[in-house]
C-alpha positions as CSV (number, residue, x, y, z in Angstrom):
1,X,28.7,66.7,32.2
2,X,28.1,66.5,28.6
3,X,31.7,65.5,27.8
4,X,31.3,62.6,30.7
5,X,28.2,61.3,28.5
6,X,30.1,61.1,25.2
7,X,32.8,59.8,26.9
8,X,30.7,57.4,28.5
9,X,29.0,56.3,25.0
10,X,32.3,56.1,24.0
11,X,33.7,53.4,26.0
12,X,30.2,51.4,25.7
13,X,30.2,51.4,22.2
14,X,33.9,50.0,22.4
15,X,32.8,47.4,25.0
16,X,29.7,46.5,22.7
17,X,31.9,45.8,19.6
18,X,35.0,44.3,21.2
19,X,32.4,41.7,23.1
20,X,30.0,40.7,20.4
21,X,31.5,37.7,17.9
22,X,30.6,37.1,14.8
23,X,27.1,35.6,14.5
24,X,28.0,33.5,11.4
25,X,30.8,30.9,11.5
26,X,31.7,28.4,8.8
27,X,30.6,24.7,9.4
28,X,34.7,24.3,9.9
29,X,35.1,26.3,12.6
30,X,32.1,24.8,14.3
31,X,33.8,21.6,13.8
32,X,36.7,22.5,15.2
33,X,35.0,23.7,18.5
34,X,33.5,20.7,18.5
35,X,36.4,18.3,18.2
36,X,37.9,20.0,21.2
37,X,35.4,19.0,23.5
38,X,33.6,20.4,26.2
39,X,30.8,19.7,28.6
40,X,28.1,21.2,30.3
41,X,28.2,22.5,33.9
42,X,24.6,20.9,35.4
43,X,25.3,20.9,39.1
44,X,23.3,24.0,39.3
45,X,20.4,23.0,36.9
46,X,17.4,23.8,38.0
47,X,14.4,20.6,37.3
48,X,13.6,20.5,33.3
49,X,16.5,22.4,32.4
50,X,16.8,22.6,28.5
51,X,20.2,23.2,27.0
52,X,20.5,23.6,22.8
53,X,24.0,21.9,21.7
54,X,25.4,21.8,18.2
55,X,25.9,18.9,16.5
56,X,28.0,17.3,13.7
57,X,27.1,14.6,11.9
58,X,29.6,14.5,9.3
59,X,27.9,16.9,6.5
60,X,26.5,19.7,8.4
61,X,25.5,21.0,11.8
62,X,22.4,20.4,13.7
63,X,20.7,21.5,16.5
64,X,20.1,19.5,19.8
65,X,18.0,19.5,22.6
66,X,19.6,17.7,26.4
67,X,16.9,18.1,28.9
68,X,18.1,17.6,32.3
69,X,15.9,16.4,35.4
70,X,16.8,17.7,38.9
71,X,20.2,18.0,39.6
72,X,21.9,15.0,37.6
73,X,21.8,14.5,34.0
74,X,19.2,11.5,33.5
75,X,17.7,12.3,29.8
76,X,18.5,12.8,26.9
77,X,16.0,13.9,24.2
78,X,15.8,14.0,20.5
79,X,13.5,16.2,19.2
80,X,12.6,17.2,15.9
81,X,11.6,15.5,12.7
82,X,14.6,13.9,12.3
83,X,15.4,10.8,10.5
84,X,17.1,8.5,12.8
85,X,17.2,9.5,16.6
86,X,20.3,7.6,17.5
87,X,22.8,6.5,15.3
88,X,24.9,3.5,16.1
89,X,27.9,3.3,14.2
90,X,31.4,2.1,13.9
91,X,32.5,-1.6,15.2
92,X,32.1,-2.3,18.7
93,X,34.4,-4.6,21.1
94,X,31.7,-4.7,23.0
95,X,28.2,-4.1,23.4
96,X,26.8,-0.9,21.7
97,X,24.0,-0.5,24.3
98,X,25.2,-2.3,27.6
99,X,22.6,-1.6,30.5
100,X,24.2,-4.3,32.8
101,X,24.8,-2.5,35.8
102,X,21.5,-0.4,35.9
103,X,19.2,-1.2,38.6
104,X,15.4,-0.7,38.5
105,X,12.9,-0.4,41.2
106,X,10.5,-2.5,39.7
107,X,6.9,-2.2,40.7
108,X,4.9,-3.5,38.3
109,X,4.4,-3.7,34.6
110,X,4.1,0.6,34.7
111,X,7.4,0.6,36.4
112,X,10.9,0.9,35.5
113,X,12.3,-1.2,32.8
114,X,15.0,-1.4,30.6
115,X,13.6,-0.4,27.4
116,X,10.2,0.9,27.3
117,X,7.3,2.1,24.6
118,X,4.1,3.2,26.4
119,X,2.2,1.8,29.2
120,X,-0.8,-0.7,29.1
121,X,-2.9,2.3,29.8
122,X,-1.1,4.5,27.5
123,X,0.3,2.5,24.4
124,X,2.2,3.7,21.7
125,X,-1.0,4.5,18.7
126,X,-0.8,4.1,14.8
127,X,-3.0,3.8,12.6
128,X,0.0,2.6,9.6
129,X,-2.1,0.2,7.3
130,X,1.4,-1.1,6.2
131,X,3.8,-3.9,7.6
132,X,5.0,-1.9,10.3
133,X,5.4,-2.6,14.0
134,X,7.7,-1.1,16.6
135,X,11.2,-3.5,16.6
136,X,12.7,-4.7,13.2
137,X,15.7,-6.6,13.0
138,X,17.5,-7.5,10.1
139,X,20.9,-9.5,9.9
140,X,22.4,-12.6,7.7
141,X,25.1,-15.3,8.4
142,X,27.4,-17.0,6.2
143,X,29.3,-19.1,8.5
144,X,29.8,-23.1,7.3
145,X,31.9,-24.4,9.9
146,X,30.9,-25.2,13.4
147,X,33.5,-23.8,16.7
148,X,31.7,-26.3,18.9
149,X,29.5,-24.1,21.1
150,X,26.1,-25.2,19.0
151,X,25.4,-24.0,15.3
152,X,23.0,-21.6,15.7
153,X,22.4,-17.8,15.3
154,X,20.0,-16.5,17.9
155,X,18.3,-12.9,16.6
156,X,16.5,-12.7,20.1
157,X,17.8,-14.7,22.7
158,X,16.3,-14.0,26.6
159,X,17.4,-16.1,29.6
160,X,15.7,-15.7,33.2
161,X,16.9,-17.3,36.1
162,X,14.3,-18.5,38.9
163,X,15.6,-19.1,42.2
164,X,12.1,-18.5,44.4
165,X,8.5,-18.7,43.8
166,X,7.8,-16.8,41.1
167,X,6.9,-17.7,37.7
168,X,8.5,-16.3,34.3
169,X,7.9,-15.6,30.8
170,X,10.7,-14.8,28.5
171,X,8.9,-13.7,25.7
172,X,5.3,-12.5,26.1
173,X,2.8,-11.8,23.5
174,X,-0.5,-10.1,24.6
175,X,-2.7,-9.5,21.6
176,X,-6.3,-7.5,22.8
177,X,-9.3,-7.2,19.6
178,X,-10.9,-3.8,21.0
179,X,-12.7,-2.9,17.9
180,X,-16.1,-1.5,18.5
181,X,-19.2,-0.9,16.9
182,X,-19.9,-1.6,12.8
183,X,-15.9,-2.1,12.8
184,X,-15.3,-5.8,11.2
185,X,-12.1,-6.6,13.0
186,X,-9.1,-7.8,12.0
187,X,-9.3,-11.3,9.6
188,X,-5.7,-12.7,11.3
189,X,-4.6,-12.8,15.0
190,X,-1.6,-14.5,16.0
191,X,0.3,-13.7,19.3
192,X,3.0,-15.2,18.2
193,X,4.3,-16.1,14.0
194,X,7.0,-18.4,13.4
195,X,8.1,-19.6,9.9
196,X,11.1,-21.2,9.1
197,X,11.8,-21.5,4.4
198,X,13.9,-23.0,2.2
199,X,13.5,-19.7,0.3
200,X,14.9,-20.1,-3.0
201,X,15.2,-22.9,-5.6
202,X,19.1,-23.6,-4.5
203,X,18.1,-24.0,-0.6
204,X,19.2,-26.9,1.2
205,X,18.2,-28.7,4.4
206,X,21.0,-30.6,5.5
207,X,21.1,-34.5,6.4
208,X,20.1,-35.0,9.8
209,X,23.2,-35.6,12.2
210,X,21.5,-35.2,15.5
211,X,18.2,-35.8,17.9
212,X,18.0,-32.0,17.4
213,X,18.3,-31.5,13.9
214,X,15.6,-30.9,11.4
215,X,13.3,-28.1,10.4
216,X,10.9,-26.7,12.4
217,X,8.6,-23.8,12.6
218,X,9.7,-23.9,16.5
219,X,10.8,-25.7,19.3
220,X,9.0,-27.0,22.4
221,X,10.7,-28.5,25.0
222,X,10.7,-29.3,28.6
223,X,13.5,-30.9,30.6
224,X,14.7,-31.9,34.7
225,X,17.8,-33.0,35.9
226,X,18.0,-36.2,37.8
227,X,17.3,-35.2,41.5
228,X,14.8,-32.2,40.6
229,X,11.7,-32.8,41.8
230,X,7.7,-32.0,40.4
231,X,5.4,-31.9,43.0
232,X,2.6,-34.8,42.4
233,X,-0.3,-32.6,41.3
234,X,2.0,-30.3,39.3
235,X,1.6,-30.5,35.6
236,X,4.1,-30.6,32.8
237,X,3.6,-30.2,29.2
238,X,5.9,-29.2,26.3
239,X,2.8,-27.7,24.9
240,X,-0.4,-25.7,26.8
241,X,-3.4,-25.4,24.3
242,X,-6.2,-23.1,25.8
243,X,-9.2,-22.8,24.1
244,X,-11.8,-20.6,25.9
245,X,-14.0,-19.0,23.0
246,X,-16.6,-17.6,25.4
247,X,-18.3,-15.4,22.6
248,X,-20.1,-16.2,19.6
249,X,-18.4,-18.9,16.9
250,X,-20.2,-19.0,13.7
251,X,-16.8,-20.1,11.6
252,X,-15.3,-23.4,12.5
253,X,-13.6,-24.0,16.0
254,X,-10.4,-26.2,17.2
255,X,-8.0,-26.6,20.0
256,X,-5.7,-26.9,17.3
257,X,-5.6,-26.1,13.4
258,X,-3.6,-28.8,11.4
259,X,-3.2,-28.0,8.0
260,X,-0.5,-29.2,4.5
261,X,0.1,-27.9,1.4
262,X,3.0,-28.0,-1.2
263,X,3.6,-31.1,-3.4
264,X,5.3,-33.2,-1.0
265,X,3.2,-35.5,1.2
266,X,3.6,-35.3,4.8
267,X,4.6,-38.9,6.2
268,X,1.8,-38.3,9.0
269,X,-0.2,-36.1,11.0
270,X,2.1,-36.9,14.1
271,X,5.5,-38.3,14.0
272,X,6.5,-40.1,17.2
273,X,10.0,-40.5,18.8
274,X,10.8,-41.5,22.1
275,X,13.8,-43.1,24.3
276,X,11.1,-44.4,27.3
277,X,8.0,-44.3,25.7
278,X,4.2,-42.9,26.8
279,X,1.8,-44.7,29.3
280,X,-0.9,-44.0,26.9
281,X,-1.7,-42.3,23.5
282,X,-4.9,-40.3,24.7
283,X,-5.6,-39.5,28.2
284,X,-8.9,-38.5,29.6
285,X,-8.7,-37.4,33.1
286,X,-11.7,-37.2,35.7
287,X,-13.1,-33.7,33.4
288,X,-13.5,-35.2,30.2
289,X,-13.3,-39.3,30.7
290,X,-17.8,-39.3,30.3
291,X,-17.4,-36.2,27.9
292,X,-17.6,-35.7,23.8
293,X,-16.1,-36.8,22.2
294,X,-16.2,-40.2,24.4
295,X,-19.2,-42.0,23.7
296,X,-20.7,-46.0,25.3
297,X,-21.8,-46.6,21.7
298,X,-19.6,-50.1,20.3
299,X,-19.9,-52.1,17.5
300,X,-22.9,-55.1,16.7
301,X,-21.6,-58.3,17.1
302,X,-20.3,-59.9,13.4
303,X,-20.8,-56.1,11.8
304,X,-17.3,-55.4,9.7
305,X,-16.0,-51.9,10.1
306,X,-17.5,-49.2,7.4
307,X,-13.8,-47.6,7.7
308,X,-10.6,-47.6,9.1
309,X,-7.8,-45.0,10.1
310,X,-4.3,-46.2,8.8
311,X,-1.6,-45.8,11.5
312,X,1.9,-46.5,11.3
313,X,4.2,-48.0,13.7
314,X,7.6,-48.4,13.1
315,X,7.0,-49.1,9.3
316,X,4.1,-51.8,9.5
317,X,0.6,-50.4,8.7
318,X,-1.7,-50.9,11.2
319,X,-5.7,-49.7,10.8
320,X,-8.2,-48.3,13.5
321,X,-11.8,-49.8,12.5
322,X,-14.6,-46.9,12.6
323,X,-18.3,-47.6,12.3
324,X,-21.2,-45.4,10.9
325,X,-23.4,-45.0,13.1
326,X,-26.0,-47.6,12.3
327,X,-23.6,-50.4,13.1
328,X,-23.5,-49.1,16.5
329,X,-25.1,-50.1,19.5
């Protein structure tokens, strides 16, 4: 019996040491396992199955986390305070995130999408006091020459096609002031910023070629085809201004802000262009035809105008009489 045990101890130790490798390897052999492949078996995987995979980013290995969900491999998730999550690298003959033939279950604005940050209920928090915010894009163009397929370089470009009944935004902005209590709030809100600079001292705005070109902070525009059809009380602007400032306003208060600065002179307030002209400059409809700022008030007989607004049509000066209001009657 006794020589059975040693012998037994024997062969276990042998197993033991034969079996174990080498709990250090160099960064090269690593590398080489990795460069021949491999893959993980998940058919089996239970639900919130975590594998730890090694990983070479060019100087040394690192440690990460795939989680898988259920029995297909739907996640993958970087942990860690790492500096960059993913790393896109390398030129691309196509896209380098193409999620053309996913298809979502939409139900609502809490449901599947294709890139998501928090929930309206749950948003993504900071407190960062500095220029932040959660997409940056960057990028430059030097090109001179035109192909023919329109000059311009789009950073963010959305397209949605409506077929039924349903209406669409392609960009959104939703901007909610929750502060509370002795808080002050913030002094800007803007759902939307867009600025367009001749940045440097050696900018240039090209002559204008086109009915399209200029500068502008943005571009407004609405458009039908001959044969399309809006229904008579529809209503079609280029531009929707909403006002409706149901709390206190101590400061001042418009539908819209004009302002100018800089050394050159704007040649007006509005600047108008037009292939079949406008019915009318100002429409009043039934709402507002017997409202401010309309008043009955009109001028005395043989009383000359206190001032006048200087309009321009087509080069020729023209002037609007105004009258104080002791002239009125």
């Amino acid at each position: 019996m006794k020589k059975f045990f040693k012998w037994f101890l024997a062969m276990l130790l042998f197993v033991l040491l034969f079996s174990i490798q080498p709990y250090a390897q160099s960064k090269q052999d690593i590398l080489n396992n990795l460069q021949r492949g491999g893959a993980l078996d998940i058919q089996d995987a239970s639900p919130t199955t975590s594998y730890n995979v090694l990983a070479w980013d060019g100087d040394e290995v690192k440690l990460i986390t795939i989680q898988v969900l259920g029995e297909t491999f739907t996640t993958v998730i970087v942990e860690g305070g790492v500096a960059e999550g993913i790393d896109m690298q390398g030129a691309y003959t196509n896209a380098a995130i193409d999620l053309t033939d996913v298809v979502l279950d939409h139900s609502g604005s809490s449901g599947p999408v294709m890139i998501r940050a928090g929930t309206y209920g749950s948003p993504v928090s900071s407190s960062d006091p500095h220029q932040s915010g959660m997409v940056r894009l960057y990028g430059s163009n030097s090109a001179i020459t035109d192909d023919g397929t329109g000059f311009y370089d789009r950073g963010i470009f959305v397209n949605l096609q409506v077929t039924g009944n349903k209406g669409a935004f392609p960009i959104a902005g939703l901007i909610e002031v929750r502060n509370v209590g002795s808080e002050a709030g913030p002094t800007s809100v803007m759902a939307g910023q867009f600025i367009v600079g001749l940045h440097t001292s050696t900018s240039k705005l090209a002559a204008t070629v086109g009915s399209d070109d200029g500068m502008f902070a943005s571009w407004f525009k609405i458009y039908s085809t001959s044969g399309s059809v809006a229904a008579s009380t529809s209503r079609v602007a280029a531009i929707w201004l909403d006002n409706s400032m149901g709390g206190t306003v101590s400061g001042e208060h418009y539908s819209a802000f004009i302002t100018s600065g800089g050394a050159a002179k704007p040649d007006a307030i509005f600047g108008f262009e037009t292939g079949a002209g406008w019915e009318a400059l100002f429409y009043f409809d039934e709402t507002a035809y017997d409202k401010d700022p309309i008043s009955n008030l009109g001028a005395k007989n043989e009383v000359n105008s206190d001032k006048s607004i200087k309009i321009d049509l087509n080069g020729t000066v023209y002037y609007i009489p105004i009258f104080v209001v002791g002239n009125m009657e």
